[in-house]
N, C-alpha and C positions, 0 to 999 in steps of 0.2 A: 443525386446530383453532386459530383465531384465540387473541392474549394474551388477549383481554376474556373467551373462552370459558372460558378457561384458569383465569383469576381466581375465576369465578362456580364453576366444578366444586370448584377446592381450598375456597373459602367452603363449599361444599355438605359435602365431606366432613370437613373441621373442625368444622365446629357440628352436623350432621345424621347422620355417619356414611357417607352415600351415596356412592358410586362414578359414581354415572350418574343424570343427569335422567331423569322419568316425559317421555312425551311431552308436548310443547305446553310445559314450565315455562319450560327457557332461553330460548324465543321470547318468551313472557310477560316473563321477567325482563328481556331485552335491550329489548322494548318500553318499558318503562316506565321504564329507565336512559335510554333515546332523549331522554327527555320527551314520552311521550306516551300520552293517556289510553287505557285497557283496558277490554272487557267482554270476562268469561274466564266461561265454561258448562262447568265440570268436574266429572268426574261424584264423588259420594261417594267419597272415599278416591282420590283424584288428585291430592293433594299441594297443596290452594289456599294454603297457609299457608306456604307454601315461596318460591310465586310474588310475597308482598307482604312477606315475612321479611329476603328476602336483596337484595333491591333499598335495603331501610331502612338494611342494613348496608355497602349501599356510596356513600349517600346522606348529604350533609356536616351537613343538619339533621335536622329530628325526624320521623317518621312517627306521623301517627295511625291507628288499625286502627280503625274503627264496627263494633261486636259486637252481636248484639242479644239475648245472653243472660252474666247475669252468672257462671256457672258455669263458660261457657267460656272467659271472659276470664280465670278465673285459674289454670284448667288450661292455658290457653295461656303466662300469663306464668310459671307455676312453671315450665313447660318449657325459655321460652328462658333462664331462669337458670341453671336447673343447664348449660345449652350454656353458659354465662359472657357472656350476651347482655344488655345492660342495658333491664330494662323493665317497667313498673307498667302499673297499671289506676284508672281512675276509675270508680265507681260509688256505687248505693246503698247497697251492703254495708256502704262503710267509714265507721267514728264521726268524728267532725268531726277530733280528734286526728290520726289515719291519715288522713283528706283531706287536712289541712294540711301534715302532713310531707310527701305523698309531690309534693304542690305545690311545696312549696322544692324539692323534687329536680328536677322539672320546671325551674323557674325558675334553678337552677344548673345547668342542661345535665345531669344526671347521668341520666340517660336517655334510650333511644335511641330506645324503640319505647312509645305509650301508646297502650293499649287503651280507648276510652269507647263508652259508653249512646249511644243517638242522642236520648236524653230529655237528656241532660246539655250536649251541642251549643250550645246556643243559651241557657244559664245565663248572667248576669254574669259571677262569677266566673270562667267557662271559658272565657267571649272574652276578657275581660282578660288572662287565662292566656296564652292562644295569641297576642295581640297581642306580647310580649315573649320570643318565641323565635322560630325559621327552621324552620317548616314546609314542608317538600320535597315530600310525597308522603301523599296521603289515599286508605287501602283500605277499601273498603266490602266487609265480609261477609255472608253471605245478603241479596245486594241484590236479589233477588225481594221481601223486604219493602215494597220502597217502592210498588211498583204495588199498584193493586186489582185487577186483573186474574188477581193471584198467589193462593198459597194461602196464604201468613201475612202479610197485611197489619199492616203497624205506621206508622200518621198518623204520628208522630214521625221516618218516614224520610223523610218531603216536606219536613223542613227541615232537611236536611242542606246542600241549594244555600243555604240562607240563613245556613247558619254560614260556607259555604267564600265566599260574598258578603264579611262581616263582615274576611276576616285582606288585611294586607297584600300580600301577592303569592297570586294563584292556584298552589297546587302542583299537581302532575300528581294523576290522580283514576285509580283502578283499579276496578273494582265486579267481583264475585266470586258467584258461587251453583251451587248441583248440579244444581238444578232448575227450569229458564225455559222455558216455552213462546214461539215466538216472539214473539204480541201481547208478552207480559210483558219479553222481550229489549228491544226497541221502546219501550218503557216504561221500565224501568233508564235507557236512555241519557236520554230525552227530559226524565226526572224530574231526573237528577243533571247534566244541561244537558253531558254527554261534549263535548270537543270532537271532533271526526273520530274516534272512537276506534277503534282496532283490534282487531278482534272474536277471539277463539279458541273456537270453539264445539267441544270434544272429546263424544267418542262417550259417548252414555248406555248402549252395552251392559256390563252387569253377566256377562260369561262364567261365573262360576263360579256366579253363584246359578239355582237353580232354583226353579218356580212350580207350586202345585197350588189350585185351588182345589175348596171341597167345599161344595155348599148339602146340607142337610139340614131336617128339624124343630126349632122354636124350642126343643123342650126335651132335642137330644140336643146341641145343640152344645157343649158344656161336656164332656161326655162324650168327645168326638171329639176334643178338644183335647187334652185329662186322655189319651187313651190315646195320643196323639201326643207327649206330652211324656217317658210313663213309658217310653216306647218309644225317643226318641231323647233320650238323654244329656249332651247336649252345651251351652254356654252359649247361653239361650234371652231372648228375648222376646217378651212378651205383651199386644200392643196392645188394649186395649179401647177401648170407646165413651164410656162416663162412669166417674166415680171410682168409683160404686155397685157396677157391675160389676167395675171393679179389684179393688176389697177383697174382694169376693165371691170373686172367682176365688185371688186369694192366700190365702183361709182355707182355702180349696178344698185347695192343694197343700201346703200344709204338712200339714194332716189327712192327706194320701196320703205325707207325713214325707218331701219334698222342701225343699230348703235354698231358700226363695223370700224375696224380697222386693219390696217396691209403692211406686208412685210416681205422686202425680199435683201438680196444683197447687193442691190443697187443703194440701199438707202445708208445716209452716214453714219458712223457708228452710235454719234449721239441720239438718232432719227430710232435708229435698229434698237438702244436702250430705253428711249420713252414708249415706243411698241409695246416689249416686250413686257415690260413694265406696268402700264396700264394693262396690259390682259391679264397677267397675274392678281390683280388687284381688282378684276371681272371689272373694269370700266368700256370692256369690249364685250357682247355677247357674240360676236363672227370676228374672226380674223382669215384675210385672205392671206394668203401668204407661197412660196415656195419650199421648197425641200431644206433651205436655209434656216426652217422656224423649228425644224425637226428635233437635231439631237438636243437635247438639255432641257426641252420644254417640260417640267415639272410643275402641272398646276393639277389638285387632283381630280375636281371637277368637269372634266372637258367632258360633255353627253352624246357630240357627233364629230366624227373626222368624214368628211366628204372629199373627196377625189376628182377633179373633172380634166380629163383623161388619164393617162396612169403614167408611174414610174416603169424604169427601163429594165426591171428586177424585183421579186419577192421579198429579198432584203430591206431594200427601199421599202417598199408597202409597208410590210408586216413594221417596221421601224417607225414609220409614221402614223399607222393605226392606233401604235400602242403608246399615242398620246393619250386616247378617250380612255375614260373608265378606271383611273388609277386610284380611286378611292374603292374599289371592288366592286360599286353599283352597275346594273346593267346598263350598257352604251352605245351607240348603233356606228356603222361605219357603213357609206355610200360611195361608191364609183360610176362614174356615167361618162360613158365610152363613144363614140362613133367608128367606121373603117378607117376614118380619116386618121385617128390618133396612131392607130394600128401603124398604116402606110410609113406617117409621120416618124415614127420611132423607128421603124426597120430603115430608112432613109438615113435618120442622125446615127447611126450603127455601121450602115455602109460608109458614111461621110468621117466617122471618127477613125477609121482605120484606111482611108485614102489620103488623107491632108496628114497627117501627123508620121510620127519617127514609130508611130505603132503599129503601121502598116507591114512591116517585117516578124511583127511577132503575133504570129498566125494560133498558136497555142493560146495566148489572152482572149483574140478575135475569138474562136470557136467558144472559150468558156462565156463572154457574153453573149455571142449567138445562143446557148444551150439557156442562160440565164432569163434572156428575153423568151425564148420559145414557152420555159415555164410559165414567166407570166402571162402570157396569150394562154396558154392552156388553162389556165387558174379563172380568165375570163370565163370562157367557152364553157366550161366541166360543168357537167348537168349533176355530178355526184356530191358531198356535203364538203365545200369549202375550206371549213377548218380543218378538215381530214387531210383535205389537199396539201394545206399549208405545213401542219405539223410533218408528212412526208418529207416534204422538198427541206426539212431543217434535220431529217433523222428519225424523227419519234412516229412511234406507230400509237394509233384512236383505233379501238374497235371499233364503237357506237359514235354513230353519225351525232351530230351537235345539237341537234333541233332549234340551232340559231342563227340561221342561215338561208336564202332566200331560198337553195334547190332542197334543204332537209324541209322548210315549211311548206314546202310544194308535192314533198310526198316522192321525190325525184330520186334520192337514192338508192 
């Protein structure tokens, strides 16, 4: 093991605990200490925060983190505090008082690592900001946002190259996500203008979680869930399709005098932080919730993600699956479908490109046509599921999973 090796491991176990890199990280981190730009495809709970963490800490100026949700930004920075890591957050959260303070701190160097909004990027105040300090190194998180091509588009990620235009020296740039199909890969780079950048594309297989899916009639599904849930024990999620259904489903289990709670992005922010909060802290064993509870959810215990009908994409799925099982232990994931959801989605598909200004871009239309098609096929496939999913992300499985309703069926 090389000094430099050496340095980055004792960093690791000082502030993280860790003994030993996950795969792909020290390559990541030594890239990006190189000087040179990264697009890293690592799968849920592969340590991304580790890869743009510890490179800031051996980096003589400032690192900005682009986050594109504020909840995560400050479970992320209460984290590296209590490691004795110096580092704030810019967002909307904070009252003008707390922007201003934590600005001077900014501006007296007294932080190492700032987490911002990609809304807040391109403010006066923020380039003024960043004009008067040594920016070394810009990580972009869930940087599948910036394409269209992706499943959570955010317009405000396309101008991210027009902040990093704006500061005195170009720093090294890193872009980070779990979930990129390759158009979308291709995309990341072209948008955030990567120089040569060095790719790490790690394995989407999820080993421990297993997949069943069940269609039934529109009006047992709720049922089927309800007796999946009373049946396994264990810290659960309940992705629904709208809020309606959310509430529905959590009046649902509390009536069956299960400890639940709901989450969508109806609710206030302050409503949305005691949520999220209490289930971190397992004062929830079910949370119903929307697509909303998805990215940033870091608790490692979750033992079920359940589905009742499905997202409009693989991306999506595979995104929210890979809340369960992030401690490595084996974790189950459930979908319970009817035709109705089926109809329902191919309906909000025709409706999103008839009412809106997307209705002329016929090229986006077709690639969510092909993206939805996948998912209906991903139902239907009598062959081993996982196999399925690693395909539609790139990576080829020989051997079927044997964790998976059609591999346990003997169907492959």
């Amino acid at each position: 093991m090389s000094a430099e090796d050496q340095v980055q491991k004792m960093l690791l176990q000082r502030y993280y605990g860790h003994k030993d890199f996950r795969p792909e990280q020290l390559c990541i981190i030594k890239t990006i200490l190189s000087g040179r730009d990264v697009l890293a495809i690592l799968p849920t709970g592969g340590g991304k925060s580790v890869c743009y963490q510890i490179p800031a800490l051996n980096l003589r100026g400032v690192t900005i983190v682009i986050s594109p949700l504020i909840s995560l930004m400050k479970d992320q920075v209460d984290s590296l505090k209590k490691k004795g890591i110096r580092a704030t957050y810019l967002n909307s959260s904070l009252d003008k008082y707390k922007l201003k303070f934590r600005t001077q701190q900014i501006k007296a160097l007294e932080q190492k690592i700032i987490y911002v909004s990609p809304e807040r990027l391109n403010t006066k105040s923020f380039i003024e900001l960043c004009k008067n300090i040594t920016i070394d190194f810009i990580a972009v998180d869930e940087a599948h946002c910036i394409s269209q091509w992706g499943h959570d588009f955010r317009p405000a990620y396309l101008k991210i190259n027009n902040f990093i235009r704006t500061l005195p020296k170009r720093p090294i740039i890193a872009a980070f996500t779990a979930t990129a199909t390759r158009k979308v890969r291709i995309d990341i780079s072209r948008q955030l203008k990567l120089k040569t950048p060095k790719k790490f594309i790690g394995s989407f297989d999820r080993a421990n979680l297993s997949f069943k899916i069940l269609r039934t009639d529109e009006v047992l599904k709720e049922t089927f869930l309800f007796d999946l849930i009373k049946k396994n024990t264990g810290i659960s999620l309940v992705f629904c399709q709208s809020r309606k259904q959310v509430e529905r489903i959590y009046l649902s289990l509390r009536s069956f005098g299960i400890n639940a709670g709901f989450y969508h992005a109806g609710l206030s922010q302050e409503q949305r932080k005691i949520v999220q909060g209490e289930f971190m802290m397992t004062k929830y064993r079910v949370v119903a919730c929307t697509n909303a509870f998805g990215m940033g959810i870091d608790k490692p215990d979750v033992r079920y993600v359940y589905h009742i009908g499905f997202p409009p994409n693989l991306e999506n799925y595979y995104q929210e699956v890979g809340r369960a099982g992030r401690d490595g232990e084996n974790s189950e994931c459930a979908l319970i479908y009817s035709v109705n959801d089926v109809r329902q989605r191919q309906f909000q598909l025709r409706k999103k490109y008839e009412d809106t200004e997307l209705k002329t871009n016929r090229e986006l239309e077709k690639w969510d046509k092909q993206r939805l098609d996948s998912m209906l096929r991903f139902l239907i496939t009598e062959k081993c599921r996982k196999r399925f999913i690693l395909r539609y992300f790139g990576e080829r499985r020989k051997k079927p999973c044997n964790m998976c309703d059609n591999c346990n069926s003997c169907k492959t």
